[in-house]
GUVO-542226 format. One record per residue: residue in three letters; x, y, z of N, C-alpha, C in turn. Coordinates in pm, 1 decimal, padded with zeros to 6 digits. Example, Ala and Ser with C-alpha at 12.3 -4.5 7.8 and 13.67 -1.06 7.14 Angstrom:
% GUVO-542226
REC  res      n_xx      n_yy      n_zz     ca_xx     ca_yy     ca_zz      c_xx      c_yy      c_zz
REC  ala   01319.0  -00569.0   00780.0   01230.0  -00450.0   00780.0   01320.0  -00330.0   00780.0
REC  ser   01285.0  -00225.0   00708.0   01367.0  -00106.0   00714.0   01290.0   00003.0   00787.0
END
This chain:
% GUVO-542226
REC  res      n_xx      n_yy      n_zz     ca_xx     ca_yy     ca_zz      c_xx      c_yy      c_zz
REC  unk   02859.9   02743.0   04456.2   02931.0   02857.4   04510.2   02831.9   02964.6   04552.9
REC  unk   02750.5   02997.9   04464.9   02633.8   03109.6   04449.2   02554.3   03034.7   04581.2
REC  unk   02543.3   02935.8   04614.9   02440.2   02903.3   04699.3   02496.9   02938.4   04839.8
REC  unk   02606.5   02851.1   04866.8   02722.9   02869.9   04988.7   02712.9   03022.7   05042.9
REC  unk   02678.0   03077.7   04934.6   02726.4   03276.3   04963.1   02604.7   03280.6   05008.8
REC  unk   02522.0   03207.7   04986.9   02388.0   03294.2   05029.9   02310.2   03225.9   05168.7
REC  unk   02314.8   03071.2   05179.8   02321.0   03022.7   05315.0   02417.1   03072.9   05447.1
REC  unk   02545.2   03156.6   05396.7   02634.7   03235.2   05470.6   02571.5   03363.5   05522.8
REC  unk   02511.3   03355.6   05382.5   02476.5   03525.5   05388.2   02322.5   03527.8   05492.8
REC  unk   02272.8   03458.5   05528.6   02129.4   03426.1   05615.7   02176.5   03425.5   05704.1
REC  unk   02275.4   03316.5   05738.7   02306.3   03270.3   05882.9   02360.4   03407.2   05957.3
REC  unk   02440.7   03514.3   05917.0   02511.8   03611.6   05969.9   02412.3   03696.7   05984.9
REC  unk   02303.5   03730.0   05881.9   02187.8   03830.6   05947.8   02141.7   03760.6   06032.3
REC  unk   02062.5   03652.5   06045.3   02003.5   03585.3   06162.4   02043.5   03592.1   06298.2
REC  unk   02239.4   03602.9   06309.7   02284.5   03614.2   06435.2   02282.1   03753.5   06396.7
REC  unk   02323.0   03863.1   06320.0   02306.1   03963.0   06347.5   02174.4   04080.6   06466.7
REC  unk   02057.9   03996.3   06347.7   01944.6   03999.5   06433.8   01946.8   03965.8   06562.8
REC  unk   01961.0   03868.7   06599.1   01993.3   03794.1   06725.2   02082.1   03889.1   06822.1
REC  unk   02199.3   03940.9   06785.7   02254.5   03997.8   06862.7   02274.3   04147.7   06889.1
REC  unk   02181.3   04184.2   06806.2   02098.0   04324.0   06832.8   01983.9   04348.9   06895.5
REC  unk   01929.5   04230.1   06945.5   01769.1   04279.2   06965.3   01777.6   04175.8   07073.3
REC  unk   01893.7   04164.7   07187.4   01913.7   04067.3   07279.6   01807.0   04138.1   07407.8
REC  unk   01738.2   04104.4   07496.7   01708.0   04140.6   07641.4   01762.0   04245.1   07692.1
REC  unk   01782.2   04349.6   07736.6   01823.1   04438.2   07835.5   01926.7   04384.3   07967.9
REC  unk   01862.3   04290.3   08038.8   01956.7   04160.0   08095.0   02004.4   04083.4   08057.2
REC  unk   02007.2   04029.4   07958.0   02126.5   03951.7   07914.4   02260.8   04044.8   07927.6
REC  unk   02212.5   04150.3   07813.6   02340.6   04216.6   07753.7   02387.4   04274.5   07875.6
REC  unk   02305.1   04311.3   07972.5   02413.1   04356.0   08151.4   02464.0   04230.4   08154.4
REC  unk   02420.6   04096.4   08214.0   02503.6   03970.3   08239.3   02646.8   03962.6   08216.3
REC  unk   02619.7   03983.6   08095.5   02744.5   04009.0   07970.0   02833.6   04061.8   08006.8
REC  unk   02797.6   04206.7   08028.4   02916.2   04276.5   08016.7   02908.4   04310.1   08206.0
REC  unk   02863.5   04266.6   08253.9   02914.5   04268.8   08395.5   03034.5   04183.3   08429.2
REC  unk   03046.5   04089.3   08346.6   03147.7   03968.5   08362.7   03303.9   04049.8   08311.6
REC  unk   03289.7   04157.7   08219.3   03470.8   04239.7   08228.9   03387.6   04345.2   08236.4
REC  unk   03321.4   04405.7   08365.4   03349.1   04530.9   08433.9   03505.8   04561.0   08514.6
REC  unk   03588.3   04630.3   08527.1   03692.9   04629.3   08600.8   03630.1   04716.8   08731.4
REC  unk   03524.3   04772.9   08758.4   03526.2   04820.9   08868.7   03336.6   04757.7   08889.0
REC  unk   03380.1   04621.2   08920.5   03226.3   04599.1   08966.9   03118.3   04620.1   09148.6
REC  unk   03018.0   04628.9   09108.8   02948.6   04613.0   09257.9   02934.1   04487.5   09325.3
REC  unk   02942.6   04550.4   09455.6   02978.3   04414.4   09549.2   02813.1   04403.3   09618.0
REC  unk   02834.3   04296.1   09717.6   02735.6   04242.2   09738.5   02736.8   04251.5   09842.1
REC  unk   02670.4   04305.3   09979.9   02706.4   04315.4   10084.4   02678.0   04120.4   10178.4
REC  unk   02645.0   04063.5   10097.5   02670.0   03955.2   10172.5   02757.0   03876.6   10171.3
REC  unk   02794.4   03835.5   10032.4   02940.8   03761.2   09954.1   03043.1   03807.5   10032.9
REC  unk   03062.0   03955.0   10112.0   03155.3   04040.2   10127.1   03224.2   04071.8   10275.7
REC  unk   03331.1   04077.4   10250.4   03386.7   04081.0   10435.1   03476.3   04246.1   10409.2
REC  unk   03479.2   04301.6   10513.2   03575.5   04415.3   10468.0   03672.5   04406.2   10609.4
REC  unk   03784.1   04433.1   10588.7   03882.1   04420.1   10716.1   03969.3   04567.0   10700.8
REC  unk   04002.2   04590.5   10806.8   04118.8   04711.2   10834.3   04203.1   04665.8   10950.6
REC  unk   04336.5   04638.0   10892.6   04439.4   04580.1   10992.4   04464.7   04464.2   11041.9
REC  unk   04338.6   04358.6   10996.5   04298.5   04290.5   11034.3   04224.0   04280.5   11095.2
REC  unk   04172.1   04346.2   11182.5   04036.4   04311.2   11185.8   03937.4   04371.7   11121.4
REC  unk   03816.5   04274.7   11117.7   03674.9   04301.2   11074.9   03566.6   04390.8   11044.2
REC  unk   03506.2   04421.5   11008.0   03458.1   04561.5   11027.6   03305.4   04525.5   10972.3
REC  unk   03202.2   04507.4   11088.0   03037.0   04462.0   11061.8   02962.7   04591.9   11102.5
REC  unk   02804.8   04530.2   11058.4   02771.1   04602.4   11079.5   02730.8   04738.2   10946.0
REC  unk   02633.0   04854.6   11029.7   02633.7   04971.9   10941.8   02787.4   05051.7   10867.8
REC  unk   02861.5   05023.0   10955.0   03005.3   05065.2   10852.1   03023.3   05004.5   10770.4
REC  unk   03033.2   04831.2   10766.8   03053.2   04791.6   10672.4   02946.5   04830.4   10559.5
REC  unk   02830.8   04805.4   10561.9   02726.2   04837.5   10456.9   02732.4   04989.6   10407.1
REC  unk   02802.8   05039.3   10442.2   02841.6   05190.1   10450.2   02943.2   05219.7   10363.8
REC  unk   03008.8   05163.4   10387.1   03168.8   05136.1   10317.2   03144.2   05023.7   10155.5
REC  unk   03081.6   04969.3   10182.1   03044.3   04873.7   10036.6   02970.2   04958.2   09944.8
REC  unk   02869.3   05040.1   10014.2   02767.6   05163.9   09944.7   02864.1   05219.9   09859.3
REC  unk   02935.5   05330.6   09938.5   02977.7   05399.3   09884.6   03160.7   05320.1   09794.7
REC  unk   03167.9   05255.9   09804.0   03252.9   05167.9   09713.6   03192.5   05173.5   09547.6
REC  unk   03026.1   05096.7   09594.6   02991.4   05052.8   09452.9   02894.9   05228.8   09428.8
REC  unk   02892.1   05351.7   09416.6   02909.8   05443.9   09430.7   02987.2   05526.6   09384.4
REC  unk   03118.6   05473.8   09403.2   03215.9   05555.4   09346.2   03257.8   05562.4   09206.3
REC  unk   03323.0   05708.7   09161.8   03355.1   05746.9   08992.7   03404.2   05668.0   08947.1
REC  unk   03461.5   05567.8   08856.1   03569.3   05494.0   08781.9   03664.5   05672.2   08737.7
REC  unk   03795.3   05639.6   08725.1   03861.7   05775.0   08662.2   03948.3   05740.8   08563.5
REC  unk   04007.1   05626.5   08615.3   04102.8   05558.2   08540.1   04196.7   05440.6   08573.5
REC  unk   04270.0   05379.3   08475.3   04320.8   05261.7   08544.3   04470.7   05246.2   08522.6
REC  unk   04546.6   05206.3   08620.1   04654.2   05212.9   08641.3   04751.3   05098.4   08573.8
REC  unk   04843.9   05090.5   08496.3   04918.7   04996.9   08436.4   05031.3   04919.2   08501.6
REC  unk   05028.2   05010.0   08590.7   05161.0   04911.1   08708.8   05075.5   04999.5   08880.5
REC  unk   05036.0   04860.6   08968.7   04978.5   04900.5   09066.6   05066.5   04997.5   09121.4
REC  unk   04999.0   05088.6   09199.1   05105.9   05183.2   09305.2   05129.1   05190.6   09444.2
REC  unk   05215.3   05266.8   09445.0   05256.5   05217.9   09575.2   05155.4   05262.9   09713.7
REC  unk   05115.8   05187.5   09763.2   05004.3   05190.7   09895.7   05045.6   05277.7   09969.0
REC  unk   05052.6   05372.9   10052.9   05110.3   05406.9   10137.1   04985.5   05424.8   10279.5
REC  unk   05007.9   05336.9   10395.7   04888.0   05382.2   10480.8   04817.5   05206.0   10499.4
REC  unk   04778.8   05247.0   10601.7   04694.5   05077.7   10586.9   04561.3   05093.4   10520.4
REC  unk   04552.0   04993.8   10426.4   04442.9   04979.2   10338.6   04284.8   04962.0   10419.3
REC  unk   04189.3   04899.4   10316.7   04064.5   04889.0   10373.2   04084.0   04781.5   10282.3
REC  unk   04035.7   04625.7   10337.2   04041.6   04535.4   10261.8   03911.6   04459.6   10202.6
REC  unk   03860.3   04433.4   10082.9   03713.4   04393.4   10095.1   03754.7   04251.4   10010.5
REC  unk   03703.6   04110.3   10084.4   03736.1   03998.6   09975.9   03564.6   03960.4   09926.9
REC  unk   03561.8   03930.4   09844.0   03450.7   03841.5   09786.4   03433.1   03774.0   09694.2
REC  unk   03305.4   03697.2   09683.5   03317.3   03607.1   09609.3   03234.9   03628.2   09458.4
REC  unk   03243.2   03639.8   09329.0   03173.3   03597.8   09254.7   03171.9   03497.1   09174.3
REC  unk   03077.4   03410.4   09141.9   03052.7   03258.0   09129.4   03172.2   03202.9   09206.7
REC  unk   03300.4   03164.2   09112.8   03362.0   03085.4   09169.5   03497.8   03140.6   09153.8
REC  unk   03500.5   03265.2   09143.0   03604.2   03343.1   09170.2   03654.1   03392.9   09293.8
REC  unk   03730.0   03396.9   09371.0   03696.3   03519.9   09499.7   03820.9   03612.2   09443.7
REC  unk   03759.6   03740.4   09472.5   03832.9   03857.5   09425.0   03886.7   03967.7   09591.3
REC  unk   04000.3   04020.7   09556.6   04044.7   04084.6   09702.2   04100.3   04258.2   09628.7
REC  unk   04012.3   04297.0   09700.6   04024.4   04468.6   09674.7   04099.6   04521.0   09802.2
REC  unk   04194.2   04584.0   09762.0   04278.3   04650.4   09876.2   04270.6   04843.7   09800.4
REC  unk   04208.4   04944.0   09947.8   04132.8   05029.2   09884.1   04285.5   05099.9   09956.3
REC  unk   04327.3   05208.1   09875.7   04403.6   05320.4   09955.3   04330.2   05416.4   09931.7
REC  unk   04360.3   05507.2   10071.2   04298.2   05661.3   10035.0   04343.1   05752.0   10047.1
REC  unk   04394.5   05867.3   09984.4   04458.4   06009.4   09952.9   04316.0   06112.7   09926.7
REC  unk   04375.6   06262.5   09931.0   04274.0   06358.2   09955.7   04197.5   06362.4   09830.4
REC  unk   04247.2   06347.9   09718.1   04201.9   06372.2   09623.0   04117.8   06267.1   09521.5
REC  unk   04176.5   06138.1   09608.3   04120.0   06023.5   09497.4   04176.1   05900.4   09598.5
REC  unk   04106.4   05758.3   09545.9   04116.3   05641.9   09597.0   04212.8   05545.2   09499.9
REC  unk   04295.9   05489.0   09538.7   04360.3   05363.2   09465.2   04292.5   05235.4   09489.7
REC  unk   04255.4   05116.6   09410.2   04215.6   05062.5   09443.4   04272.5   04930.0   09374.5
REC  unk   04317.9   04807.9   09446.0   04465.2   04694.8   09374.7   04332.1   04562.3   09368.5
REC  unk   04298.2   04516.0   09262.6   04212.7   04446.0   09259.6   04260.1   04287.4   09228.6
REC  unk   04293.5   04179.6   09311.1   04384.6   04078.1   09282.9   04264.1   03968.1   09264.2
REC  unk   04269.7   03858.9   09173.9   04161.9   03759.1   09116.1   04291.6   03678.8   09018.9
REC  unk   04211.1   03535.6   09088.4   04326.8   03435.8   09029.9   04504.1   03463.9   09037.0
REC  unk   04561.4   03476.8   08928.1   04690.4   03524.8   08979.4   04729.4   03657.9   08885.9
REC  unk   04643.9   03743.2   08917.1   04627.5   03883.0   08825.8   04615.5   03988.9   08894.5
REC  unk   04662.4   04145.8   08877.7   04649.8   04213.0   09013.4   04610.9   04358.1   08888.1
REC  unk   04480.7   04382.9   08910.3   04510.9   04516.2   08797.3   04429.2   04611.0   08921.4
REC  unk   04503.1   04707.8   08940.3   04503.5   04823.4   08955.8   04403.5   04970.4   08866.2
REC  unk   04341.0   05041.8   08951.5   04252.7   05162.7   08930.6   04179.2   05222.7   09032.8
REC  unk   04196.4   05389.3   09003.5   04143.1   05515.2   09075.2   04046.0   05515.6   09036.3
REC  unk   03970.6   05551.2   09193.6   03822.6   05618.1   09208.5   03834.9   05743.4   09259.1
REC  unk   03718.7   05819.9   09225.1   03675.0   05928.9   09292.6   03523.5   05917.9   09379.5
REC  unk   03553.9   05927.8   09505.0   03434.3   05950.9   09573.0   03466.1   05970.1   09694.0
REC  unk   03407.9   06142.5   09736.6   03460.1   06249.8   09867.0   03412.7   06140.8   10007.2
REC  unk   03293.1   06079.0   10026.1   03256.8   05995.3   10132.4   03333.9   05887.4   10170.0
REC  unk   03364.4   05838.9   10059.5   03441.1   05702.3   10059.5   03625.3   05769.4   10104.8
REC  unk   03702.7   05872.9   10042.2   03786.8   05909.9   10079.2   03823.3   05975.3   10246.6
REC  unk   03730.8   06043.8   10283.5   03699.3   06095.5   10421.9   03691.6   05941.6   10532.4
REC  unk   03596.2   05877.8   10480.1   03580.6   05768.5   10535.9   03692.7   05662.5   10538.8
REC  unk   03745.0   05629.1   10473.2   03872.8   05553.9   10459.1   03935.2   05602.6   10548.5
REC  unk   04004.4   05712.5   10572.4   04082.4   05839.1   10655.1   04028.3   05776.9   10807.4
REC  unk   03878.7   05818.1   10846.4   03855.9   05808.4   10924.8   03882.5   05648.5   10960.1
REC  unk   03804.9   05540.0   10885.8   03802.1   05407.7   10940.3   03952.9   05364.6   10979.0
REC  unk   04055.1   05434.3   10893.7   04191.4   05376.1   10939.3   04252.0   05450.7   11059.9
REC  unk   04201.2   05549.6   11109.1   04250.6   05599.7   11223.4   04188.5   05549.0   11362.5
REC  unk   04078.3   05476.8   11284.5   03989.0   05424.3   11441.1   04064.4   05316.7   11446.4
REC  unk   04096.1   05238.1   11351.8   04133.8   05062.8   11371.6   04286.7   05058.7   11339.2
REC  unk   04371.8   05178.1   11353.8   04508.6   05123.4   11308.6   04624.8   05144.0   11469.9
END
Protein backbone atom coordinates (compact mmCIF):
# COMPACT_ATOMS: atom_id res chain seq x y z
CA UNK A 1 0.00 0.00 0.00
CA UNK A 2 2.82 2.35 1.45
CA UNK A 3 4.69 1.66 -1.76
CA UNK A 4 1.68 2.23 -4.41
CA UNK A 5 1.37 5.83 -2.53
CA UNK A 6 4.66 6.59 -3.22
CA UNK A 7 5.30 5.32 -6.95
CA UNK A 8 1.90 7.57 -7.38
CA UNK A 9 3.33 10.04 -5.52
CA UNK A 10 6.67 10.38 -8.15
CA UNK A 11 4.81 9.85 -11.15
CA UNK A 12 2.45 13.11 -10.47
CA UNK A 13 5.53 15.34 -9.52
CA UNK A 14 7.37 14.14 -12.56
CA UNK A 15 4.34 15.21 -14.81
CA UNK A 16 3.94 18.02 -12.59
CA UNK A 17 7.44 19.06 -13.39
CA UNK A 18 6.87 18.30 -16.86
CA UNK A 19 4.01 20.45 -17.18
CA UNK A 20 5.36 23.45 -15.65
CA UNK A 21 8.55 23.90 -17.19
CA UNK A 22 7.02 23.08 -20.85
CA UNK A 23 8.72 25.39 -23.95
CA UNK A 24 7.20 28.77 -24.47
CA UNK A 25 5.87 27.13 -27.91
CA UNK A 26 4.48 24.35 -27.03
CA UNK A 27 2.29 25.91 -24.40
CA UNK A 28 1.15 28.69 -27.43
CA UNK A 29 0.46 25.44 -29.76
CA UNK A 30 -1.75 24.48 -27.03
CA UNK A 31 -3.69 26.93 -26.30
CA UNK A 32 -3.97 28.38 -29.80
CA UNK A 33 -6.04 25.28 -30.61
CA UNK A 34 -9.35 26.90 -28.15
CA UNK A 35 -8.51 30.49 -28.90
CA UNK A 36 -12.14 31.71 -29.87
CA UNK A 37 -10.83 34.69 -31.62
CA UNK A 38 -7.77 33.36 -33.54
CA UNK A 39 -5.25 34.92 -36.27
CA UNK A 40 -5.63 34.24 -39.72
CA UNK A 41 -3.25 33.67 -42.25
CA UNK A 42 -3.29 35.74 -45.13
CA UNK A 43 -2.73 32.84 -47.40
CA UNK A 44 -5.11 29.94 -46.07
CA UNK A 45 -7.58 32.96 -46.43
CA UNK A 46 -10.16 34.33 -48.98
CA UNK A 47 -12.31 37.32 -47.85
CA UNK A 48 -15.55 38.05 -49.96
CA UNK A 49 -18.22 40.95 -49.76
CA UNK A 50 -21.43 40.06 -51.59
CA UNK A 51 -19.86 37.73 -53.21
CA UNK A 52 -17.39 38.78 -54.62
CA UNK A 53 -13.70 38.60 -53.81
CA UNK A 54 -11.69 41.00 -52.42
CA UNK A 55 -7.46 40.65 -53.32
CA UNK A 56 -4.93 42.26 -53.03
CA UNK A 57 -3.73 45.22 -50.34
CA UNK A 58 -7.42 45.34 -48.98
CA UNK A 59 -7.55 42.09 -48.42
CA UNK A 60 -4.16 41.97 -46.41
CA UNK A 61 -5.56 45.04 -44.87
CA UNK A 62 -8.67 43.70 -43.73
CA UNK A 63 -7.01 40.31 -42.28
CA UNK A 64 -4.40 42.86 -40.39
CA UNK A 65 -6.61 44.56 -38.80
CA UNK A 66 -9.04 41.50 -38.05
CA UNK A 67 -6.15 39.66 -36.25
CA UNK A 68 -5.61 43.22 -34.50
CA UNK A 69 -8.66 43.60 -33.15
CA UNK A 70 -9.90 43.80 -29.08
CA UNK A 71 -11.68 40.44 -28.08
CA UNK A 72 -14.70 42.24 -25.73
CA UNK A 73 -16.84 39.53 -25.38
CA UNK A 74 -18.79 36.63 -26.52
CA UNK A 75 -22.15 36.25 -27.46
CA UNK A 76 -24.46 33.20 -26.35
CA UNK A 77 -27.02 33.26 -29.07
CA UNK A 78 -25.49 34.77 -32.47
CA UNK A 79 -27.15 38.18 -33.45
CA UNK A 80 -28.89 39.42 -35.71
CA UNK A 81 -26.62 40.70 -38.86
CA UNK A 82 -28.02 43.53 -40.14
CA UNK A 83 -26.07 44.89 -43.48
CA UNK A 84 -24.01 42.73 -45.76
CA UNK A 85 -21.23 41.09 -44.00
CA UNK A 86 -17.44 40.78 -44.85
CA UNK A 87 -16.86 37.14 -45.27
CA UNK A 88 -13.36 35.50 -44.47
CA UNK A 89 -13.20 31.40 -44.96
CA UNK A 90 -10.10 29.50 -43.99
CA UNK A 91 -8.46 26.79 -43.38
CA UNK A 92 -6.74 25.43 -40.24
CA UNK A 93 -5.20 21.95 -40.53
CA UNK A 94 -8.18 20.23 -41.45
CA UNK A 95 -10.77 22.34 -40.31
CA UNK A 96 -12.08 25.18 -42.57
CA UNK A 97 -13.62 27.82 -40.46
CA UNK A 98 -16.12 30.79 -41.98
CA UNK A 99 -16.17 34.20 -40.19
CA UNK A 100 -18.99 36.41 -41.18
CA UNK A 101 -17.82 40.04 -39.78
CA UNK A 102 -20.79 42.71 -39.14
CA UNK A 103 -20.05 46.24 -38.54
CA UNK A 104 -21.83 48.93 -36.31
CA UNK A 105 -20.25 52.30 -35.00
CA UNK A 106 -19.28 51.18 -31.94
CA UNK A 107 -18.11 47.58 -32.24
CA UNK A 108 -17.88 44.50 -34.69
CA UNK A 109 -19.99 41.19 -34.51
CA UNK A 110 -18.32 38.51 -35.59
CA UNK A 111 -20.48 34.63 -36.34
CA UNK A 112 -17.70 32.16 -36.40
CA UNK A 113 -19.16 28.72 -38.03
CA UNK A 114 -16.58 25.37 -37.89
CA UNK A 115 -17.91 21.92 -38.34
CA UNK A 116 -21.55 22.17 -37.36
CA UNK A 117 -21.06 24.88 -34.53
CA UNK A 118 -21.67 28.62 -34.90
CA UNK A 119 -20.34 30.66 -31.76
CA UNK A 120 -20.62 34.10 -31.97
CA UNK A 121 -18.35 37.34 -30.48
CA UNK A 122 -17.63 41.24 -30.43
CA UNK A 123 -14.63 43.02 -31.37
CA UNK A 124 -13.46 46.34 -30.94
CA UNK A 125 -11.30 47.89 -33.52
CA UNK A 126 -12.01 51.77 -34.99
CA UNK A 127 -10.02 50.70 -38.53
CA UNK A 128 -11.58 47.56 -38.97
CA UNK A 129 -15.18 49.19 -38.16
CA UNK A 130 -14.72 52.34 -40.58
CA UNK A 131 -13.39 49.93 -42.99
CA UNK A 132 -16.08 47.38 -43.03
CA UNK A 133 -18.53 50.55 -43.58
CA UNK A 134 -16.47 51.57 -46.26
CA UNK A 135 -15.66 48.03 -48.05
CA UNK A 136 -19.50 47.35 -48.00
CA UNK A 137 -20.48 50.47 -49.66
CA UNK A 138 -17.93 49.99 -52.48
CA UNK A 139 -19.05 46.28 -53.24
CA UNK A 140 -22.77 46.21 -52.25
Amino acid sequence: MTTWFIVTLIIFGALKVLVSSMPTSVVESIISRFELHQKLDEENTTVTVDGESIEGEMKLQVIHEFNEALFLDKHYFPPQGNGTPIVMETKKGKREIRFSIYSYEEHVDVVKQYKKKVVAYRLRSKSLQSRSVAVTEDYA
